[in-house]
matplotlib code that plots the C-alpha trace (Angstrom):
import matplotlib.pyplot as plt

x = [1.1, 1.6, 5.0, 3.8, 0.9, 3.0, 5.7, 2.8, 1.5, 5.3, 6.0, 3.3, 4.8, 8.0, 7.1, 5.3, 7.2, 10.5, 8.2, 7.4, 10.8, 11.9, 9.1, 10.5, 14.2, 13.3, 10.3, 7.7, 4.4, 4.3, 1.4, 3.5, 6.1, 2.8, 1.4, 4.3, 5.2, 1.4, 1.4, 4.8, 4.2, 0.3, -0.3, 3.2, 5.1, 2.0, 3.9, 0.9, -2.5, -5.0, -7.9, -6.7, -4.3, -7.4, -10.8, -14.1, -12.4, -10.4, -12.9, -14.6, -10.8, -10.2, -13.4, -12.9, -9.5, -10.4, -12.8, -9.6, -8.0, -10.9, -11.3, -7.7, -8.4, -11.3, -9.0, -6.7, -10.0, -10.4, -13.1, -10.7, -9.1, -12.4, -12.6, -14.0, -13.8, -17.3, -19.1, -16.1, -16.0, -19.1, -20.0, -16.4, -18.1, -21.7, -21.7, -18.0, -18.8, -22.2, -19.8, -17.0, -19.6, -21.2, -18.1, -17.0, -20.1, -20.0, -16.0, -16.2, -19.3, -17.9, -14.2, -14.2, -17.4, -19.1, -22.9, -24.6, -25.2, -21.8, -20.8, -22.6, -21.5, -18.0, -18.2, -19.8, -16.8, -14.2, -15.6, -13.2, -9.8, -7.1, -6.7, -3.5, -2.1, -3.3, -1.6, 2.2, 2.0, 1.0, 3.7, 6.2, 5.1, 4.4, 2.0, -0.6, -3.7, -7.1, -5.3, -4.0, -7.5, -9.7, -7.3, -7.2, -11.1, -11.9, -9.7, -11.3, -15.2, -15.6, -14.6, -17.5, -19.6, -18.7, -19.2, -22.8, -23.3, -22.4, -24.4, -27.6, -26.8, -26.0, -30.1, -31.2, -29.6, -31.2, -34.4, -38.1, -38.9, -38.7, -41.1, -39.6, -36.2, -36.8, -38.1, -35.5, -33.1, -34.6, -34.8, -31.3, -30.3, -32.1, -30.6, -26.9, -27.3, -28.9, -26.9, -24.1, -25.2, -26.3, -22.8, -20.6, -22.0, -22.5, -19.0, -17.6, -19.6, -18.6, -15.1, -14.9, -17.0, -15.1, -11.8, -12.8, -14.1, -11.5, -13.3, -10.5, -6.9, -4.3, -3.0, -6.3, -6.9, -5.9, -7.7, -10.7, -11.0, -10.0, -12.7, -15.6, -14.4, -15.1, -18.1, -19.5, -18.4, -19.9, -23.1, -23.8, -22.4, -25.3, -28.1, -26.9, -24.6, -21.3, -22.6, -19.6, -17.6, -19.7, -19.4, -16.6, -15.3, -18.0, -16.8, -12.9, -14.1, -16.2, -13.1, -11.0, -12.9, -14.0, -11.8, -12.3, -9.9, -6.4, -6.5, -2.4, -1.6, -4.5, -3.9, 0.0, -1.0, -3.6, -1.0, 1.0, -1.2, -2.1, 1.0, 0.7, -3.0, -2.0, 1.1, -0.8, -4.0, -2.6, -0.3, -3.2, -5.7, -2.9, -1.9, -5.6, -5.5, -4.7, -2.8, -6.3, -6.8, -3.4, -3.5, -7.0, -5.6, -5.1, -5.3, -8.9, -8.2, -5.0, -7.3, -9.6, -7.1, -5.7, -9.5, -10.2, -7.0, -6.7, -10.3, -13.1, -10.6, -10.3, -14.0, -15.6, -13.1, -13.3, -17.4, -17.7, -15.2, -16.4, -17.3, -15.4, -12.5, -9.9, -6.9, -6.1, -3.2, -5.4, -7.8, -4.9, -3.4, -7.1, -7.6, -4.2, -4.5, -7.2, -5.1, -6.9, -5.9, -7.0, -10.9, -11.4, -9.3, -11.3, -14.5, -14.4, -13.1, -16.2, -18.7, -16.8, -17.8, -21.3, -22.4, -21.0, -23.2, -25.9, -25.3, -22.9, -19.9, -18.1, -18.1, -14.7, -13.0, -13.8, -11.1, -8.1, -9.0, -9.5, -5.8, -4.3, -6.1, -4.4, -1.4, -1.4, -2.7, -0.9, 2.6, 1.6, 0.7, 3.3, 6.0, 4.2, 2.6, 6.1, 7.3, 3.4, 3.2, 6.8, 5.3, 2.0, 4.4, 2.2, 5.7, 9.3, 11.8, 13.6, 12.8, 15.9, 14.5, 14.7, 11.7, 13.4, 11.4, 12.7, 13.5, 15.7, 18.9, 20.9, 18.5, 18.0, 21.7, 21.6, 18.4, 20.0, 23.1, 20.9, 19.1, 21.8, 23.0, 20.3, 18.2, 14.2, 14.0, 10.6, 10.8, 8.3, 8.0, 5.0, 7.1, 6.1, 9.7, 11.4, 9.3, 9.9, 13.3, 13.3, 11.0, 13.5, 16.2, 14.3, 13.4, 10.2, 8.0, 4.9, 3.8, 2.4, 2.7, 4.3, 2.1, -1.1, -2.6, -4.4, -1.3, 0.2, -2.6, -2.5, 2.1, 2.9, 5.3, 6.0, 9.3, 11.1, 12.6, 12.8, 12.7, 15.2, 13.7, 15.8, 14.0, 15.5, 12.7, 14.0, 10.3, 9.1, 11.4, 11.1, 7.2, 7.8, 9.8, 7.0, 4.5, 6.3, 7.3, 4.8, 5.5, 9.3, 10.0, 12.4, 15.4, 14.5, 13.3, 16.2, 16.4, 19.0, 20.4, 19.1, 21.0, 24.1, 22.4, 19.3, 22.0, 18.9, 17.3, 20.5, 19.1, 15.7, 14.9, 14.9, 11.6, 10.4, 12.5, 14.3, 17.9, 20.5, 21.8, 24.4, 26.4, 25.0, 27.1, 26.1, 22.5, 20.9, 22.8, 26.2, 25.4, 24.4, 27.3, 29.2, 27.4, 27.5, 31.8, 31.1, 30.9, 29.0, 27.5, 30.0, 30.2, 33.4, 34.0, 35.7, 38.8, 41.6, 44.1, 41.4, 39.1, 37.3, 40.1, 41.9, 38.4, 39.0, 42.4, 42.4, 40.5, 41.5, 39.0, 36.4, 34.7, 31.0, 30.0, 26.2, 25.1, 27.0, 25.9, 26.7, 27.6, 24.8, 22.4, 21.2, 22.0, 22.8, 23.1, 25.5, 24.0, 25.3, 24.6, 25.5, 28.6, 28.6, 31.3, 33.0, 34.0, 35.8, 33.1, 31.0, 30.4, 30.3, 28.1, 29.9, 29.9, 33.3, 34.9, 35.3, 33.0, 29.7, 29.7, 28.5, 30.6, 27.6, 24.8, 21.2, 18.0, 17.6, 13.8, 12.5, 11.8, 8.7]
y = [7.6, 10.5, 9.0, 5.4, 6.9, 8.8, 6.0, 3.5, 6.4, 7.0, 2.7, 2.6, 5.2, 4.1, 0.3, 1.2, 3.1, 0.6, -2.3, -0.5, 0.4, -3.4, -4.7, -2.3, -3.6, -7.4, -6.7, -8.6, -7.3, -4.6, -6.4, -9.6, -7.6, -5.6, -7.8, -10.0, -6.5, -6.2, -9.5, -9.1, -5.3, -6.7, -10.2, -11.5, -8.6, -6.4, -3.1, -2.0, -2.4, -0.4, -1.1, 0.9, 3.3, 4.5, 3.0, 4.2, 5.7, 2.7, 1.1, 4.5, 5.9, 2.2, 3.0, 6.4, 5.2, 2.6, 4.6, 7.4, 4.3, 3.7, 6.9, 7.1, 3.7, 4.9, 8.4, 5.7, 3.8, 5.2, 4.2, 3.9, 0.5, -1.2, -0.7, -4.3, -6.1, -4.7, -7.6, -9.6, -7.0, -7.2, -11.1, -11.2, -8.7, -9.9, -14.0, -14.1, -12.9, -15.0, -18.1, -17.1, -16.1, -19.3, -21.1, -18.9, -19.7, -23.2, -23.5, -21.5, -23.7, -27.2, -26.9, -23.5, -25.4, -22.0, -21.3, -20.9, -17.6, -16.0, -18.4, -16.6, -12.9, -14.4, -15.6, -11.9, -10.0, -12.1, -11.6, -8.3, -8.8, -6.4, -3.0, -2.1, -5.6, -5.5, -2.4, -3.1, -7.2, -5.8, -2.9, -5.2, -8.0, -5.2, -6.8, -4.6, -5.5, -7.4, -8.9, -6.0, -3.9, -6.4, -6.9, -3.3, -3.0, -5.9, -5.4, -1.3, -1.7, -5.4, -3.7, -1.9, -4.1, -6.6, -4.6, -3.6, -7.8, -8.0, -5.8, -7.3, -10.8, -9.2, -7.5, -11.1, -13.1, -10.8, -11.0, -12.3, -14.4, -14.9, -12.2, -9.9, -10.7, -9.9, -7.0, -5.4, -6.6, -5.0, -1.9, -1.9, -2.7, 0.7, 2.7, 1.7, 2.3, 5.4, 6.8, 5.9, 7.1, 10.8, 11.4, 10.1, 12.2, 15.5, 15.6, 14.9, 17.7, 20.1, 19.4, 19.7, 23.2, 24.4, 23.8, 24.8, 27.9, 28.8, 29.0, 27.3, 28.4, 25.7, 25.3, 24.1, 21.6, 18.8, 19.4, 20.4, 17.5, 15.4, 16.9, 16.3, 13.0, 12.3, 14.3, 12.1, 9.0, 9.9, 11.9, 8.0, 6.0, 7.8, 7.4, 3.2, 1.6, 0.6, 2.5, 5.7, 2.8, 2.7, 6.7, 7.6, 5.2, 6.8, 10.1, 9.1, 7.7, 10.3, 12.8, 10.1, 10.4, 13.7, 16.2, 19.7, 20.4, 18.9, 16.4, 14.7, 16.6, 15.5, 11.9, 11.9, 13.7, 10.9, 7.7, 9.4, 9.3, 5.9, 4.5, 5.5, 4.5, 1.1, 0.7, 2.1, -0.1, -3.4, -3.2, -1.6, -4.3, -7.3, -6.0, -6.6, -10.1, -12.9, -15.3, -17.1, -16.0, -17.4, -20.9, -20.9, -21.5, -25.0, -27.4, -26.3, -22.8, -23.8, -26.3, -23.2, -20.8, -23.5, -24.1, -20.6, -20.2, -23.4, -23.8, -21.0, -18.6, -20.5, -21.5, -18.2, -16.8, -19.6, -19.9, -16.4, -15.4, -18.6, -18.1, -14.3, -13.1, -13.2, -15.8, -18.6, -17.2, -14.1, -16.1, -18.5, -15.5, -14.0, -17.2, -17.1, -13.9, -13.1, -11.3, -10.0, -6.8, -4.2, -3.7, -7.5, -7.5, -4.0, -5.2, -8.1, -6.6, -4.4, -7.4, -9.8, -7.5, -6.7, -10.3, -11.4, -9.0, -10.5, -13.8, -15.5, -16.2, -18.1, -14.9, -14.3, -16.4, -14.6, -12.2, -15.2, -17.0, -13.6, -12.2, -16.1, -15.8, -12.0, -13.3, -15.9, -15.1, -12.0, -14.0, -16.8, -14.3, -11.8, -14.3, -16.6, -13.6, -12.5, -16.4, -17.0, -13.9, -14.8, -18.4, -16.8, -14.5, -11.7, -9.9, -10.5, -11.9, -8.8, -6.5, -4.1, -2.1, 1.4, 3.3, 6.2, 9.3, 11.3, 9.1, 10.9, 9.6, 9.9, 8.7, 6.0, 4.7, 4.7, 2.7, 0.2, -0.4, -1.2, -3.6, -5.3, -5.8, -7.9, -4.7, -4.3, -0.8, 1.0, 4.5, 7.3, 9.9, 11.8, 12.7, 9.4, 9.5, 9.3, 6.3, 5.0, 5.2, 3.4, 0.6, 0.1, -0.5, -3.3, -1.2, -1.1, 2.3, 4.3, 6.8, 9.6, 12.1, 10.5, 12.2, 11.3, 9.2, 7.4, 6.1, 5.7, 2.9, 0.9, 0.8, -2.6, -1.4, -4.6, -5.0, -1.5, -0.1, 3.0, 6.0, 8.7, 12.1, 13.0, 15.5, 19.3, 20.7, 20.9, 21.5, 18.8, 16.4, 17.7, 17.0, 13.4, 12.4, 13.8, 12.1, 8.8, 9.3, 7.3, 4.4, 3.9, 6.6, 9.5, 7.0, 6.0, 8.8, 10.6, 13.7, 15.5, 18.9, 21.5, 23.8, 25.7, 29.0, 28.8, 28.9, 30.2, 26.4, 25.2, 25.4, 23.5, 21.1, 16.9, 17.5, 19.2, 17.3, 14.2, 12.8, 14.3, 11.9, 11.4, 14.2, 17.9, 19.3, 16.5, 19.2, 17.8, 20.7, 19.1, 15.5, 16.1, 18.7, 15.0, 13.1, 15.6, 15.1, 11.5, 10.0, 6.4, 4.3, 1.8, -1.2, -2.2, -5.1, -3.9, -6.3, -6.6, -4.9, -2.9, -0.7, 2.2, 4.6, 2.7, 2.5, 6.6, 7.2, 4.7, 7.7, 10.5, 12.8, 12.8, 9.6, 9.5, 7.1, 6.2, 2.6, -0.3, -3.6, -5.5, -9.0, -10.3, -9.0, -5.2, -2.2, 0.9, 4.4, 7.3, 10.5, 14.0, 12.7, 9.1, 6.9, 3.7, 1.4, -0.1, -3.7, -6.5, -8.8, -5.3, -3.6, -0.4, 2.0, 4.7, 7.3, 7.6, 9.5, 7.6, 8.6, 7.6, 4.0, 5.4, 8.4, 10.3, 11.9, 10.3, 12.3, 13.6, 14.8, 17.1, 15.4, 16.1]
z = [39.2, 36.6, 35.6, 35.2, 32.7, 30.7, 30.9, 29.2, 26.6, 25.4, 25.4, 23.1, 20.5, 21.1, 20.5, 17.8, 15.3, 16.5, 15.4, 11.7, 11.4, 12.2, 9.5, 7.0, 7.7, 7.4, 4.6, 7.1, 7.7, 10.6, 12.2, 13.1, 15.1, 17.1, 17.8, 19.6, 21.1, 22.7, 24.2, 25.6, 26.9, 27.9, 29.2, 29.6, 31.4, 33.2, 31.7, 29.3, 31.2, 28.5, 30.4, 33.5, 31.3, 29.1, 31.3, 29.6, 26.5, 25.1, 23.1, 21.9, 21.1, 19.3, 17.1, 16.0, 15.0, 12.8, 11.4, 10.0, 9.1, 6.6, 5.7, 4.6, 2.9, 0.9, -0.3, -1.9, -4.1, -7.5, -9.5, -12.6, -11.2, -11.2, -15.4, -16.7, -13.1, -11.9, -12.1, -10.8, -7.6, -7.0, -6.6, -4.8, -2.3, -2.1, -2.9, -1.2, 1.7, 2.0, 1.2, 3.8, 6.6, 6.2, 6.4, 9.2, 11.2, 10.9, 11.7, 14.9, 15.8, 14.9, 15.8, 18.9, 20.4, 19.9, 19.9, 17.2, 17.7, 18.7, 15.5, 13.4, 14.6, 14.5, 10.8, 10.4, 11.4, 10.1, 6.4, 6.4, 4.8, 6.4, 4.0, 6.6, 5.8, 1.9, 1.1, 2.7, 0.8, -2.6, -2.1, -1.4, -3.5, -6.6, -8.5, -11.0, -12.8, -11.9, -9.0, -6.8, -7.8, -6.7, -3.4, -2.7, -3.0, -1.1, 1.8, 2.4, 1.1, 3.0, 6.5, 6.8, 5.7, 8.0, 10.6, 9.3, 9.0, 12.4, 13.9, 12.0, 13.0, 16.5, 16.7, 15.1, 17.8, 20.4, 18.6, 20.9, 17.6, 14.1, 12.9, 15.0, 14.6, 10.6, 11.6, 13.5, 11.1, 8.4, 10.5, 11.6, 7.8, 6.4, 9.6, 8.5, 4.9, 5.2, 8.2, 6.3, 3.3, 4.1, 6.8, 4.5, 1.7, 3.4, 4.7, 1.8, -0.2, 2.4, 2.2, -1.3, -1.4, 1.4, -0.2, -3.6, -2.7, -0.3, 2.8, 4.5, 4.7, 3.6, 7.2, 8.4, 5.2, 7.1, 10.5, 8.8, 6.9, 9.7, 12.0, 9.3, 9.6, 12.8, 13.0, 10.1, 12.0, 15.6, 13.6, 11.8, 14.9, 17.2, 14.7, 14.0, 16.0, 13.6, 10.4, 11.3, 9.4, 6.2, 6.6, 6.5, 3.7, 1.6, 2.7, 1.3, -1.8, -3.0, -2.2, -3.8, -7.1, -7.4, -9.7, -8.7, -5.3, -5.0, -2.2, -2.3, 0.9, 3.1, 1.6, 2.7, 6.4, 6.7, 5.6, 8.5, 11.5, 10.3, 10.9, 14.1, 14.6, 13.6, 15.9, 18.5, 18.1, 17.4, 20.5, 22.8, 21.6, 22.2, 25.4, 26.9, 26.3, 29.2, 29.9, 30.5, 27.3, 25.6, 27.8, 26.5, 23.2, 21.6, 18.7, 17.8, 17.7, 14.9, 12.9, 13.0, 11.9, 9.1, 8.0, 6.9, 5.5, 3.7, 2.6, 3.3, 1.7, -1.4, -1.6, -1.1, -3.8, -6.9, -6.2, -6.4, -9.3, -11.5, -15.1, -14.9, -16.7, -14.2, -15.5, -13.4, -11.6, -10.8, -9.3, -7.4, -5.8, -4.5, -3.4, -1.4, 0.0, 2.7, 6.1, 8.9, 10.5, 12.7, 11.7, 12.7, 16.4, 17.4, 16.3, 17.3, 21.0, 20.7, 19.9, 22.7, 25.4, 24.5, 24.1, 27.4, 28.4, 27.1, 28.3, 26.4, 28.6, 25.7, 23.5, 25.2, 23.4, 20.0, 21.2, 21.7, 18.5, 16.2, 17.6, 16.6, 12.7, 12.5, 13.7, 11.6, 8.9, 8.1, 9.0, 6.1, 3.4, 4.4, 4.2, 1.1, -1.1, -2.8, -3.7, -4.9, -7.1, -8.9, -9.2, -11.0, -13.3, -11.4, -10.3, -11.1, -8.5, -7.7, -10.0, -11.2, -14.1, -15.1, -16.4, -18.0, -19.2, -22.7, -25.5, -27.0, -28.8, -25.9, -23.5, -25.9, -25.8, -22.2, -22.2, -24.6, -23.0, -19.9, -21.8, -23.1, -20.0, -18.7, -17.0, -18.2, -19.5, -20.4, -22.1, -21.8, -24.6, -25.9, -29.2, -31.6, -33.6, -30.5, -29.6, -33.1, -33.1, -29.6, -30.7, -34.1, -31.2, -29.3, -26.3, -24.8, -25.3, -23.8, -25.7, -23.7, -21.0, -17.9, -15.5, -17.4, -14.3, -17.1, -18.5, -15.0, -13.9, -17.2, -17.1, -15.3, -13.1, -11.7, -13.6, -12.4, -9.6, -10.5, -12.2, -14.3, -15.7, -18.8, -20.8, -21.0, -18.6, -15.3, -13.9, -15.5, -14.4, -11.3, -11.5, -12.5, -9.9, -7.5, -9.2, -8.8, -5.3, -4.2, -6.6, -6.3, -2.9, -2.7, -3.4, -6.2, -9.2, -10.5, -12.5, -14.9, -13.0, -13.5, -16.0, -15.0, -16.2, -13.7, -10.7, -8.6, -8.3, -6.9, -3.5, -4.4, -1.6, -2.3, -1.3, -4.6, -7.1, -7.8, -6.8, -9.6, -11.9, -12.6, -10.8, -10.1, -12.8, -16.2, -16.3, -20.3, -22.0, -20.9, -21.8, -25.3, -26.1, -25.0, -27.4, -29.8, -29.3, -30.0, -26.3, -26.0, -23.1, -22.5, -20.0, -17.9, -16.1, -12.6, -11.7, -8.8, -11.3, -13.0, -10.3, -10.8, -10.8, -13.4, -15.8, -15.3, -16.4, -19.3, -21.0, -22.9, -21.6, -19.4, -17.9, -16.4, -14.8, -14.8, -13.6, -11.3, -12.0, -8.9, -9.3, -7.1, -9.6, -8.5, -10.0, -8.3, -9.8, -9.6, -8.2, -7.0, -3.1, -3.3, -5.3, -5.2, -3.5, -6.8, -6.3, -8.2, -10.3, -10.6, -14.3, -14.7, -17.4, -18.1, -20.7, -22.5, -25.3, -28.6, -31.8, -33.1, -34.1, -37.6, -37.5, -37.3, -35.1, -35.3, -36.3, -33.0, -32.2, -29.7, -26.3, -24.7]

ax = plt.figure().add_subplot(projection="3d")
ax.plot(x, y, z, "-o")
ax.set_aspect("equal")
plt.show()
């Protein structure tokens, strides 16, 4: 018995992580390859039986992990994105999702054969947009502006709110009469805001006081603030049913938004449990369906599926946006873009049970027809949202560019040659003749301090693929590639070496710095004592009779190579770990000996 259990409890990791590892590989949305996984290990196989594996604590252990996965959602909300689009947000939240419950309501009535009454808690819970399926699309699909902000709020601040709808519409339904219905409602209503409201809050001061005034050691930051989580969420859970949701997403954006502790390392530690809270959710809450459940399936259930998508999505959005500033092919893509992910499955799994209980065999088949919209709708809008954004000039194709930080005259050159050759280059540079002289080239500038977050949300990023540090302070470089980490990932930000006379940094981990480019040995010193000789950035097409080796020795001197420009269109760069496989139809950027064009060295100003 012992090794079946702890067969099923290491299937579910297992599964998991293999399924976001496959979804990372093929750029498809996690959620597709869980859930296929759950119904295979659950209804189709008998392998994973969650009911009998967990008994009394499934749905309890399913709710307190949703509510960490809101709680890392509201971390990541910063009241900065919402600059100019709060009147926009909040009609999307508030008419929206009136318009999409109604529509809700009267699709699961008219087309499932529902009542009217598990309808209407149906079209409650699946006002909620997916923030674990929001968050992978507009990484992948790398769209900034209006769009992504108004996305990325939606899918975290409607989840609880749904679930607060729900559970009003739930106390209506069960309501003696009208007067007392409102009643109750309006009861119920005060409970959940103010529960909500006062656990969120108070967890989030004493995290903040507790960490600023050191009260906590830095090994316990991350279980302490984990365990004020969950004692905000059970605290408001016990006082109002649902309302540990509304908790603890207070609870993250207040902590999100406040500037007095550093908070980066509890915000990495909480992306990494959920990953795992997802995997292990979405498989554990597909794995309890039937095959009743999946035979019960059919036409309906698709036309309802097809409805929403197709035409309560795009209603609820272009009622509720109309007359705003958003441009049209902001609006087009909110209108596209709706998935359902693990908030609506669990609470609709919750809600399912509960008004069986209360009578209402049909409520079952809430669970079947919710699993077949997340499904669904997170395979059509993982698959469409990257074609749709290029078609809205909201992203670029496959975007190849370098955002390169020091605009110096060397760094400059490099950034010009780029250009030239077809790559979008952006320069960073606090020193305004630098970003003079850049702009007098053609390239494009940003003036200011690269790790001004300020700067960071207004740069379209869209564009770029990555990023190169090239001003003469090693710890600064080092900094920026940090900082962009989370934009590009470790791969991706690149830094000069750090000099030859500070031997004792050598040994710095990749974890504190960027990759070296372009070799561990060309630190800033070395490359401008070579432009100072008179090297230049020159590009070289690669041939049978003319490889890389050849492109070397046809040089007096010595030959870096910087940048290959593979002939299906992606560019890869030369690091200290990593040189790329050279092959006929590629060009090459490569620094070579041979003078000044003008014979002489350029004004040359300090670099940040």
């Amino acid at each position: 018995m012992s090794e079946t259990v702890l067969l099923q409890l290491s299937g579910i990791l297992v599964l998991g992580v293999v399924a976001q590892w496959l979804a990372w590989m093929l750029r498809i949305p996690s959620i597709v390859f869980l859930l296929l996984i759950g119904v295979v290990a659950g209804p189709i196989t008998g392998f994973l039986k969650p009911d009998e594996l967990f008994g009394a604590l499934l749905l309890p252990f399913v709710s307190l992990c949703v509510g960490v996965i809101l709680y890392e959602g509201g971390m990541n909300l910063r009241l900065s994105e919402l600059r100019n689009l709060g009147g926009v947000f909040t009609r999307l939240i508030l008419l929206g999702s009136l318009i999409s419950w109604a529509f809700t309501a009267a699709a699961a009535h008219y087309l499932l054969g529902l009542s009217w009454a598990v309808s209407l808690l149906m079209g409650a819970i699946l006002i909620v947009t997916g923030p674990t399926v929001i968050g992978p699309i507009l990484r992948n699909v790398r769209i900034r502006g209006p769009a992504a902000s108004l996305l990325k709020w939606e899918g975290i601040v409607i989840d609880p709110l749904g679930a607060i709808l729900a559970v009003l519409v739930f106390t209506g339904v069960g309501a003696a009469n009208l007067n007392e219905g409102v009643a109750e409602v309006a009861r119920d209503f005060a409970y959940l805001i103010g529960s909500g409201l006062i656990f969120g809050v108070a967890a989030a001061f004493a995290l903040i006081y507790a960490l600023k005034t050191y009260r906590v050691p830095d090994y316990l930051h991350n279980p302490f603030s984990l365990m004020l989580m969950a004692a905000s969420f059970t605290g408001s859970t016990f006082v109002q049913h649902e309302s540990g949701l509304l908790a603890v997403t207070i609870m993250g954006m207040i902590i999100a938004n406040q500037r007095r502790v550093p908070i980066k390392h509890i915000l990495e530690f909480k992306e990494a449990i959920t990953v795992l809270l997802i995997s292990t959710l979405f498989i554990l809450l597909a794995a309890r369906l039937t095959m009743d459940d999946l035979r019960a399936l059919g036409w309906r259930d698709f036309l309802f599926v097809l409805s929403l998508l197709a035409l309560g999505r795009p209603l609820s959005v272009l009622l509720s946006t109309f007359g705003k500033s958003l441009k049209w092919n902001e609006r087009i893509f909110l209108m596209a873009m709706a998935p359902r992910g693990i908030v609506a499955a669990a609470v609709t799994s919750v809600f399912a049970i509960t008004m069986v209980d209360a009578g209402y065999a049909e409520a079952n088949h809430m669970i079947s027809a919710t699993f077949l919209l997340v499904f669904v709708s997170v395979l059509v809008y993982g698959i469409a949202s990257r074609p749709l954004a290029n078609r809205l000039h909201l992203s670029g194709e496959n975007p190849q560019g370098v955002i390169f930080v020091g605009a110096h005259e060397w760094g400059r050159e490099i950034a010009q040659a780029l250009a030239k050759a077809g790559i979008a280059v952006l320069l960073i540079d606090r020193n305004r003749v630098n970003a003079s002289a850049a702009r007098m080239m053609g390239l494009t500038v940003q003036i200011g301090d690269a790790l001004d977050e300020h700067l960071i949300e207004e740069l379209n990023i869209s564009p770029y693929a990555r990023l190169i540090a090239l001003t003469p302070n090693d710890e600064l470089n080092s900094l920026i590639c940090l900082r962009f980490t989370e934009e590009f990932g470790r791969n991706e930000v690149y830094q000069l070496p750090f000099s030859l006379d500070r031997g004792a940094k050598a040994g710095v981990s990749l974890d504190h710095r960027g990759r070296f480019f372009p070799s561990d040995r060309h630190t800033y010193s070395v490359l401008d004592a070579l432009f100072e000789q008179g090297y230049r950035v020159k590009v070289n097409k690669i041939t049978e009779q003319f490889d890389l080796r050849k492109l070397v020795a046809s040089y007096e001197g010595e030959v870096v190579p910087l940048f290959v420009l593979k002939a299906v269109g992606t560019l890869e760069v030369f690091t200290a770990d990593a040189r790329p496989v050279v092959e006929p139809g590629d060009r090459v950027l490569s620094l070579v000996p041979g003078g000044a064009t003008d014979g002489q060295k350029p004004e040359n100003a300090p670099s940040n």
